[in-house]
C-alpha positions, -999 to 999 in steps of 0.1 A, spaced: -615 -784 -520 -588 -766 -537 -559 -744 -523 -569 -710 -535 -606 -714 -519 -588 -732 -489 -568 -699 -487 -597 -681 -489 -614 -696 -460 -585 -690 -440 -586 -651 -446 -620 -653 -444 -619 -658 -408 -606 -622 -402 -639 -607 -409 -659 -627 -385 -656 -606 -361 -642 -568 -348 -607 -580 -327 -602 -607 -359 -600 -575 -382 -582 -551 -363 -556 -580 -364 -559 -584 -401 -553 -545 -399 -526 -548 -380 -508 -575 -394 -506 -554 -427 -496 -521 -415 -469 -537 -390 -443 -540 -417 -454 -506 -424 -445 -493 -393 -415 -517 -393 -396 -507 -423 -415 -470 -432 -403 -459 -387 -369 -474 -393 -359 -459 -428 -379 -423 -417 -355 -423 -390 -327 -430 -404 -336 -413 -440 -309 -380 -440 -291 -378 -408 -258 -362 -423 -281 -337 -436 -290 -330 -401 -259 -326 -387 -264 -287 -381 -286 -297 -349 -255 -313 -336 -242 -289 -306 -207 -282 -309 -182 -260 -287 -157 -237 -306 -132 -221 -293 -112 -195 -312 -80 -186 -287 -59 -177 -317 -41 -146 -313 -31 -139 -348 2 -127 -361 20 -98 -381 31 -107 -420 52 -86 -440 32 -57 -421 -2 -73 -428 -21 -86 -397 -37 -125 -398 -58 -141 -381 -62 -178 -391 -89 -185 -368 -111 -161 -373 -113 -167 -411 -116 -206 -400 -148 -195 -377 -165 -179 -405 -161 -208 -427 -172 -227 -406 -204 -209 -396 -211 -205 -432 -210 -241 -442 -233 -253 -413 -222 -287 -407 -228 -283 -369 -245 -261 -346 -212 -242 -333 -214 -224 -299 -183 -202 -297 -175 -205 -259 -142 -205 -236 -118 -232 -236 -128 -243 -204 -170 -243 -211 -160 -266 -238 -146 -291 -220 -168 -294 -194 -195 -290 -218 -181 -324 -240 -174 -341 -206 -211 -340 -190 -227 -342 -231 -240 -306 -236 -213 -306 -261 -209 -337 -285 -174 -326 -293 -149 -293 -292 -127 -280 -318 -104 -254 -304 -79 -231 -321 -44 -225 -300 -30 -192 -297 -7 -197 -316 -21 -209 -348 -20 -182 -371 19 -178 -359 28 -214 -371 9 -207 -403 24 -176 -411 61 -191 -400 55 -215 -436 75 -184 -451 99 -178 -424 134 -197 -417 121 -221 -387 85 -233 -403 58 -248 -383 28 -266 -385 -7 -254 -368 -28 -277 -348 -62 -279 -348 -74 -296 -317 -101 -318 -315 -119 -329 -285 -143 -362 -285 -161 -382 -257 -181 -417 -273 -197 -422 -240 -214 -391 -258 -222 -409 -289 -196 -428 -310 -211 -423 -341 -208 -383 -336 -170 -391 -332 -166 -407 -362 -184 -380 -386 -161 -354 -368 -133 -368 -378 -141 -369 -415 -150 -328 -412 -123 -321 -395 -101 -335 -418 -118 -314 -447 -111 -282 -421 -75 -292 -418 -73 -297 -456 -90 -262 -462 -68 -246 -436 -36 -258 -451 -47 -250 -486 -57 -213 -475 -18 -213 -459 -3 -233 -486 -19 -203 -513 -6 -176 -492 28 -187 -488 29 -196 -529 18 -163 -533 42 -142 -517 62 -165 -536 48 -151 -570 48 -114 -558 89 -119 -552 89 -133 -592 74 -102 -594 95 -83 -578 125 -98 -593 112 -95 -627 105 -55 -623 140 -46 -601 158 -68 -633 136 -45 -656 150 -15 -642 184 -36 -643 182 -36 -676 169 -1 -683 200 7 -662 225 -16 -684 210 7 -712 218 43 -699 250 29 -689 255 17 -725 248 51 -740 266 68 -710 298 45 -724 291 52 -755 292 92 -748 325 82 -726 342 70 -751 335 98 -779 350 114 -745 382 95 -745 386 97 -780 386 138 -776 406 136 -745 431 116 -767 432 141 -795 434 167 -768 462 154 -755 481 152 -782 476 186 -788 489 192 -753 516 169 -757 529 193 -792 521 224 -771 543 212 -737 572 206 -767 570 240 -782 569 252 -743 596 229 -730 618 245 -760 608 281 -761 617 277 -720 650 262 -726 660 293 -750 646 314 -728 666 299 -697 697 302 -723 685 340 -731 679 344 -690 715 336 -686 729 358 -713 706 386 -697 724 373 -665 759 378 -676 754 408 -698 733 425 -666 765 413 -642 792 429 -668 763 454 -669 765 461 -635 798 458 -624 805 484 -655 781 513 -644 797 507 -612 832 512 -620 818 541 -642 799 554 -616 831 551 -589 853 570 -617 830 591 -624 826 608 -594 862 607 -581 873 619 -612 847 640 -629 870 668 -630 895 651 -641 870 628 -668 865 663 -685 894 670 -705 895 630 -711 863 633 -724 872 661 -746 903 638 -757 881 606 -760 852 615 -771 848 588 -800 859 556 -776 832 571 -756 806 570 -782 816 533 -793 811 525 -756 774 535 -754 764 524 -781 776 493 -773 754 492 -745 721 500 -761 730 472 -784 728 452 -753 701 470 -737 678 455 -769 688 426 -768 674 417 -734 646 436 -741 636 415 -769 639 383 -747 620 398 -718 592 401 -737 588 363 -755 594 354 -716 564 371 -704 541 363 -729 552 326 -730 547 319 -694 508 326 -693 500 303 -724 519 277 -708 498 273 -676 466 281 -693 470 249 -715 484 230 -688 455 238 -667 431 228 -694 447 197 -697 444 190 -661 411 197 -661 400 177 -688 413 149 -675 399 151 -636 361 154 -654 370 124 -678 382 106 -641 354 116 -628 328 103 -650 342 72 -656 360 61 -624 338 76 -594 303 62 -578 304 35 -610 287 -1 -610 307 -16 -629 352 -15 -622 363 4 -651 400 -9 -663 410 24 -676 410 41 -639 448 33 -632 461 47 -661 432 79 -663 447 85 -623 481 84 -632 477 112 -661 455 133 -641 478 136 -611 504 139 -642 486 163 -658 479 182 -622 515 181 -617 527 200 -652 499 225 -644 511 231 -610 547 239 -624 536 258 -653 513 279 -626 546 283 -607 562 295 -636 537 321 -639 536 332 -605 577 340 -608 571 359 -640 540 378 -627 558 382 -592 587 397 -612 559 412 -635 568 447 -622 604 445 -617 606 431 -653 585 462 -662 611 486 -647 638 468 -659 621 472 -695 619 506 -686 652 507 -679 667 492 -703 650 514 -727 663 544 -713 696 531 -710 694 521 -747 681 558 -751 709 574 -729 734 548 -746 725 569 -781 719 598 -763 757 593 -750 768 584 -784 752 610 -802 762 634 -775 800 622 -767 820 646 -791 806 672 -762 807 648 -732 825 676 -710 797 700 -716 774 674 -703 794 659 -675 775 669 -644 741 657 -660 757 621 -668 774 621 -634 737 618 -624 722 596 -650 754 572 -643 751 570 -610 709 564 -617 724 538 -644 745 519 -617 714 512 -594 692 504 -627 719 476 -634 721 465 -601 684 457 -599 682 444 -634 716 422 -628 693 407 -594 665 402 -615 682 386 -643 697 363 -616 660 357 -604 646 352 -636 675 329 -643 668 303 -614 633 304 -620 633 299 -658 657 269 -646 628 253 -625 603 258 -647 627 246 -678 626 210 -650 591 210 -647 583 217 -682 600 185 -689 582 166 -670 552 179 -679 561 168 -711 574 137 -699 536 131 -681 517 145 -713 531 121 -728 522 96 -710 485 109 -708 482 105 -737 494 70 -744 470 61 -712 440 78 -733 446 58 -763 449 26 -739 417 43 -725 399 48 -761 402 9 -762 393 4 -728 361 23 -731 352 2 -771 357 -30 -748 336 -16 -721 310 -6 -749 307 -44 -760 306 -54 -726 277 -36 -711 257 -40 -746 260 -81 -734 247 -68 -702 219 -50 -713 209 -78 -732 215 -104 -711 196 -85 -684 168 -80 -713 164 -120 -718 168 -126 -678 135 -103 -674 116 -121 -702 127 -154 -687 115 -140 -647 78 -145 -647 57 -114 -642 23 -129 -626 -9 -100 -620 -28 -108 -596 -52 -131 -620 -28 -152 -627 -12 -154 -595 -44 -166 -577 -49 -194 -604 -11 -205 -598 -15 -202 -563 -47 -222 -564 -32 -246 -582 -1 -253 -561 -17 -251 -528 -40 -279 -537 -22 -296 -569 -42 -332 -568 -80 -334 -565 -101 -362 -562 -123 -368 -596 -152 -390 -577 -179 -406 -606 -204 -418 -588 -227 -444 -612 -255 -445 -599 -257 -422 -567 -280 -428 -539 -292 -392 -531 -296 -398 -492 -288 -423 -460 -321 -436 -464 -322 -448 -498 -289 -465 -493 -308 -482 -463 -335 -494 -479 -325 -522 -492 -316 -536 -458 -349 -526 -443 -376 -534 -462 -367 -572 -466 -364 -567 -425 -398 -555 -425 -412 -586 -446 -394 -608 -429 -411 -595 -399 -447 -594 -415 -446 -627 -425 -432 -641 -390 -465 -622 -377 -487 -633 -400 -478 -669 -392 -485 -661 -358 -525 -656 -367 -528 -675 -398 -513 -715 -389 -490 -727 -411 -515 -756 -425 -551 -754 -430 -568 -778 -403 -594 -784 -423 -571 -797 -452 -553 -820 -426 -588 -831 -412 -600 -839 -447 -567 -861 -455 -558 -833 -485 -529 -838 -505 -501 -825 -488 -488 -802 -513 -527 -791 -518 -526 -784 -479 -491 -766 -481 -503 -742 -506 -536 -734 -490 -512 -724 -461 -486 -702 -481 -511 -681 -504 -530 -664 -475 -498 -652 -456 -483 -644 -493 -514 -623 -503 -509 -605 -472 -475 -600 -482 -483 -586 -515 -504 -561 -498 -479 -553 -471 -456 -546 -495 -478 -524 -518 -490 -504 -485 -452 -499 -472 -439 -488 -509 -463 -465 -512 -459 -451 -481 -422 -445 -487 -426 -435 -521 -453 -412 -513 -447 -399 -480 -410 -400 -468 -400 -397 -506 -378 -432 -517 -371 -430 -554 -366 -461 -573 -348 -461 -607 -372 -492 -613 -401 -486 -600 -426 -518 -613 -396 -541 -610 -388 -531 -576 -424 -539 -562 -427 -568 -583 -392 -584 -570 -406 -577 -529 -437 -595 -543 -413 -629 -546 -396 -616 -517 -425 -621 -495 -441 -651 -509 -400 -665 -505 -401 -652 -467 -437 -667 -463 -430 -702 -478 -396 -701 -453 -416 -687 -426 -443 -713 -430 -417 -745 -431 -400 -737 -401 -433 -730 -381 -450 -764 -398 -423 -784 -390 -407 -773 -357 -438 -761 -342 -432 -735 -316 -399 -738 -319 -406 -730 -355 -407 -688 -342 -377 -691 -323 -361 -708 -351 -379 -677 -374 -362 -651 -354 -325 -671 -352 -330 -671 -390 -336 -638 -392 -310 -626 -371 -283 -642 -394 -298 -631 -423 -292 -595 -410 -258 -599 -397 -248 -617 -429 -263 -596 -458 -237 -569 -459 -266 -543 -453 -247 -521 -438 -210 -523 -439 -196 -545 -470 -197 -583 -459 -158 -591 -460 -157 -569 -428 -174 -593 -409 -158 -620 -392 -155 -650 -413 -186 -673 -398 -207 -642 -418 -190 -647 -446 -196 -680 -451 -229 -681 -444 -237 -653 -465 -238 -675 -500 -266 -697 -484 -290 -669 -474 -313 -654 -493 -318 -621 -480 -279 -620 -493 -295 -618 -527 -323 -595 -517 -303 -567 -506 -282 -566 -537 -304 -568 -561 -329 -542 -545 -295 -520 -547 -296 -524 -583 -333 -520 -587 -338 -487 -567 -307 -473 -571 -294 -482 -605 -269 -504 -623 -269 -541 -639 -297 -562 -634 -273 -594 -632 -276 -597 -598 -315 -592 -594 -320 -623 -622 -298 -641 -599 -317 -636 -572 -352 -643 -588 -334 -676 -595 -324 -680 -558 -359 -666 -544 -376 -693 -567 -355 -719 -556 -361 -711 -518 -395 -707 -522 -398 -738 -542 -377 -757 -516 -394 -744 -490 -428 -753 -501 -420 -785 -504 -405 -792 -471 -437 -779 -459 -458 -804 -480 -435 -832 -461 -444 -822 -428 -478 -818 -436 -478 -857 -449 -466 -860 -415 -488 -837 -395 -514 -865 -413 -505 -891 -390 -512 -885 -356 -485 -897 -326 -483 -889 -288 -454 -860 -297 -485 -843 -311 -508 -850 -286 -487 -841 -257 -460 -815 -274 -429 -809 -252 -433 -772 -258 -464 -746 -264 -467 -715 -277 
């Protein structure tokens, strides 16, 4: 009889009867329930994680920037509630760790008081860093631990970044600043530019002033020092003057009587006489009156001299930015120029204090003059007039008494303001030589605040100017200046899909170590009827295998269908677990034909090294180095990494390699399996008394 209808009889068996059946039922839904359980469970558990209870505990206090309150933590809770990576329960610090300690909570993250302090001190002279503390327990769950730690890191990383942006950016606002206050800088260096520029038209007049003051203190210095000459004519002529009316006036009034018939005798030396003094009489006159009108002019101009040059002081020297080099020699001609206005006001003052002596003396001089022709005119009859010029002598003597006081006066005080006249020449002078030095002074100063104007115009171009736009992309940028660029080939979307691999070989592995457990690993009727032995080793693999094939097609459809696996190769995925389990059954079926019941325990050691071995889980060179070099010489090694490739993506290298290695197994493994057959052929006492049952 041949294998296939030997296989055939075997499965046949399973509908004999209802138990038989409901094991045939079972056996292909176990790796069902094997790998479709296992990978359900373990399909999306980081996409879960928001049922994971965890105590938060914001104790931050915030803190006062630049007179803007923060509060660190409480931005850091509403991120965190918004992303929903755990189920957060805001509690007290003390709830949360008693809640982590008996397992209410699976972990606590608290927030010190002092968090948003140490944050905002990032722009203060003593900066310090924030701590976030986290709070664990793996008697809990160890796992738990472990994700924490990665999203806690990502909250640390967005924490610093938001901190890192705000200290940047009051960073930027100061560019800002700067760049506007060296703006105005420069507006500044401008009006101060034109304001030079009116200064020094300024100088230039006060220079051309002054040199019009300095040719009006020469004509005053010498009109004054003619006028002191003049002042002490009129001195001596008013001392003869006076000591001559006084004599006169002593003779004539002891001796009037006796004056008459001289008179009468002397009548033309008498005439000579007077009009000798109204010759005299003009003369000072005449000089009294270039005196008085002098004196005036003279402090007017020095006072508008003075003047000038206080309001050029003024506006160049006082409340000033910038030192202006002029200032010595603008101080020393205004207190110069204050100095010759102060004399020539002294001047002034004697003349108008004398103003109305001078008057009467004008007055009497003219009357003398008057009487002096009168006297002339009238001295053939002197003796007929006598008693009248008795009285207008004696009248004269007093008049040329005062006059002779106030020529002495005048003469002293035209002899201090001759003094201070020279030196306000002396100081005009050298006001003006300090305005011409100023004139260049003020050109120099020109140049030199032009430079500054526009080198305060290029410092403001060069000063960035960020709005707020800009600012936040900057900010951004800085706070968080590398990011990780991940390219992920060929993705797997979820926890499960990257597990499947490792499960579903599990759960052939599994059916076919049940299957063997129903169906025996060689036909007994092909061993009582002395079969060929590879004839009987094939009627023994192709029931278990066709099981297999419809295990595998009932579990891929079932997490296709219903939990949702996606395969990028669909058809070659279920065709490659089609090998797989006719490789697991043929392996399956040689260690059960030719150990017996040792054969199952040798089944599950097999298995158990295949799993710890594959690199399922974590990559294989993290195992210790027995697992690494077995994992060459097992073939659910190959299994996993090509179903990687088939139902996530990439090369198919590695799945023809393990086609090749699945052949070979299942090859090598059928043949074995013949051999023991041959053997199970010949009958000994081993097999009529085993040493173990099962």
């Amino acid at each position: 009889m041949r294998s296939p209808k030997l296989a055939a009889l075997e499965l046949r068996r399973f509908g004999r009867g209802r138990l038989p059946r409901v094991a045939l039922v079972a056996l292909l839904l176990l790796p069902l329930l094997y790998g479709a359980l296992y990978l359900w469970s373990f399909w999306d558990p980081y996409g879960r994680l928001d049922r994971i209870p965890v105590a938060l505990v914001n104790g931050d206090d915030g803190a006062a920037v630049g007179g803007r309150r923060v509060a660190v933590g409480d931005d850091l809770v509403k991120g965190l509630r918004r992303s929903n990576t755990f189920e957060w329960h805001e509690v007290s610090a003390a709830e949360a760790r008693q809640g982590v300690e008996d397992g209410t909570y699976y972990l606590s993250l608290t927030m010190p008081a002092d968090l948003s302090t140490r944050v905002a001190s990032s722009s203060g002279d003593s900066p310090e860093t924030g701590a976030l503390q986290v709070r664990t327990n793996d008697a809990n769950n160890y796992i738990v631990g472990q994700i924490s730690r990665t999203v806690f890191n990502e909250v640390r990383t967005a924490a610093s970044t938001k901190a890192s942006r705000s200290f940047l950016d009051r960073i930027f606002i100061s560019f800002s600043d700067i760049h506007g206050a060296t703006v105005k800088a420069a507006e500044g260096a401008d009006r101060l530019t034109n304001g030079i520029g009116k200064a020094e038209k300024g100088s230039k007049d006060l220079a051309d002033g002054l040199e019009e003051a300095k040719r009006g203190s020469g004509h005053l210095t010498s009109g004054l020092k003619k006028l002191h000459k003049g002042a002490g004519d009129l001195q001596d002529g008013a001392l003869q003057v006076a000591e001559g009316t006084r004599k006169l006036a002593d003779r004539v009034d002891g001796a009037a009587d006796r004056v008459r018939p001289f008179l009468k005798k002397n009548g033309p030396q008498i005439a000579d006489t007077a009009t000798l003094v109204a010759d005299s009489a003009g003369v000072i006159s005449d000089h009294l009156q270039a005196f008085v009108t002098t004196a005036p002019v003279a402090e007017s101009g020095t006072r508008t001299a003075s003047q000038t040059l206080d309001a050029v002081y003024a506006r160049r020297c006082v409340g000033q930015l910038l030192d202006d080099p002029a200032c010595g020699d603008l101080k020393k001609a205004k207190d110069a120029a204050a100095q010759a206005a102060r004399l020539a006001a002294d001047v002034n003052t004697v003349v108008q204090d004398y103003h109305g002596d001078m008057t009467a003396l004008q007055k009497d001089l003219t009357t003398l003059q008057k009487q002096a022709r009168a006297l002339a005119e009238a001295a053939p009859h002197l003796s007929d007039d006598l008693d009248r010029a008795v009285a207008e002598i004696n009248a004269l003597d007093k008049g040329a008494a005062a006059v002779a006081k106030g020529a002495g006066t005048l003469h002293t005080g035209l002899g201090t303001a001759a003094t201070g006249v020279a030196d306000l020449d002396a100081g005009v002078g050298e006001l003006k030589t300090g305005a011409i030095d100023l004139n260049g002074g003020m050109y120099k100063l020109g140049d030199g605040s032009g430079e500054l104007a526009g080198g305060l115009h290029k410092g403001a171009g060069r000063i960035p100017d960020y709005g707020e736009q800009d600012r936040d992309r900057r900010t951004r940028v800085m706070s968080d200046p590398v990011r990780l660029v991940s390219e992920d080939l060929h993705k797997a979307p979820n926890y499960g899909t990257g597990f499947a691999p490792y499960f579903i070989p599990l759960s052939l592995w599994v059916g076919a170590m049940v299957a063997y457990m129903l169906i025996p690993p060689l036909n007994r009727r092909a061993l009582a009827a002395g079969a060929p032995a590879w004839r009987i080793a094939s009627a023994g693999w192709l029931p278990v295998a066709a099981v297999g094939v419809l295990q595998t097609t009932a579990l891929m459809a079932v997490l296709h269908w219903a939990i949702g696996l996606q395969m990028v190769h669909t058809a070659g995925t279920i065709g490659f677990l089609f090998l797989v389990a006719a490789c697991f059954a043929a392996l399956v079926q040689w260690l059960n034909a030719r150990f017996g019941a040792a054969g199952r325990i040798l089944v599950l050691a097999l298995l158990m090294l295949q799993l710890t071995s594959a690199g399922g889980t974590y990559p294989v060179q993290t195992s210790p180095g027995f697992f690494n070099a077995i994992h060459p010489f097992l073939p659910m090694s190959y299994v996993v990494e090509a179903l990687r490739r088939l139902i996530t993506g990439g090369g198919l290298g590695p799945v023809w390699q393990a086609c090749a290695v699945l052949v070979a197994f299942t090859a090598g493994a059928l043949a074995l399996t013949a051999l023991s057959a041959r053997r199970r052929q010949v009958w000994t006492l081993d097999r009529l008394h085993p040493e173990l049952s099962l």
